[in-house]
C-alpha positions as CSV (number, residue, x, y, z in Angstrom):
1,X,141.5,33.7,86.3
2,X,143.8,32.3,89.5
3,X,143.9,35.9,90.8
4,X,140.4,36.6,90.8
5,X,138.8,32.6,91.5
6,X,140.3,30.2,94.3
7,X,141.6,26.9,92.6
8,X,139.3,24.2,93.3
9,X,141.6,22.6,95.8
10,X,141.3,25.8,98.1
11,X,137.2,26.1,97.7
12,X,135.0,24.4,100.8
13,X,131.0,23.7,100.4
14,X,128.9,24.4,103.5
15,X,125.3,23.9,103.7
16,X,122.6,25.3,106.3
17,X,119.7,23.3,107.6
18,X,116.8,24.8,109.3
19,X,113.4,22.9,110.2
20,X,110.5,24.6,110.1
21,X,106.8,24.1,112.0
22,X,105.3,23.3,109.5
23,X,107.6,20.2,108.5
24,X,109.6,21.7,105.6
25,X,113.4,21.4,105.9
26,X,115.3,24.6,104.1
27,X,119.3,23.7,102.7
28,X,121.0,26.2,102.1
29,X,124.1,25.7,100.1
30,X,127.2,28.4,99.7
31,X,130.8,28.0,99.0
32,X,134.0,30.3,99.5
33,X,134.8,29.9,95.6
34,X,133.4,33.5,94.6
35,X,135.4,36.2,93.7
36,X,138.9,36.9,95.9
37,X,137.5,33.6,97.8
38,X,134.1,35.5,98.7
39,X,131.1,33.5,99.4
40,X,128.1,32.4,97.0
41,X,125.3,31.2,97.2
42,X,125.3,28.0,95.5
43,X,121.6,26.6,96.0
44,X,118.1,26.8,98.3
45,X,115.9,23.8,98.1
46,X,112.7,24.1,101.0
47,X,111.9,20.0,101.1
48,X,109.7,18.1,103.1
49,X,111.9,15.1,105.0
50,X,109.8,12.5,103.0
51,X,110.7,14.5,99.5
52,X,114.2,14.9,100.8
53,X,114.0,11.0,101.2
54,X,112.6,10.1,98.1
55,X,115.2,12.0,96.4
56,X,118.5,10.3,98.0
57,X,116.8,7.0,98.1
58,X,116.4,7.7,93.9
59,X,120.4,7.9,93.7
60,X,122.9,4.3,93.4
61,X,126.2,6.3,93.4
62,X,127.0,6.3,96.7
63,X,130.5,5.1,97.8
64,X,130.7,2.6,101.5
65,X,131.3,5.6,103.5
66,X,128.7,7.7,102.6
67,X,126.1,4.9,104.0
């Protein structure tokens, strides 16, 4: 599965932000970790900034740097 998958070490996340009139933000989330190191799409939420609050705010993982 080497051959076909990048190892995980190898495999960067990128996301996409777009605002839009209407206050709704759009992430777009891909990585390179598709076949032969292709891109995927990993994930496409369309949040308002308040939801997009509410939802980090809802997490207590975060390490120091992260703040």
């Amino acid at each position: 599965m080497c051959l076909l998958y990048p190892k995980e070490d190898n495999i960067s996340y990128s996301v996409e932000i777009k605002t839009f009139p209407n206050g709704f933000v759009n992430l777009f989330f891909t990585s390179n970790g598709g076949k032969f190191g292709t891109d995927e799409v990993l994930a496409e939420y369309n949040l308002t900034p308040k939801r997009l609050l509410e939802i980090l705010n809802d997490r207590d993982d975060y390490k120091e740097n992260e703040l």
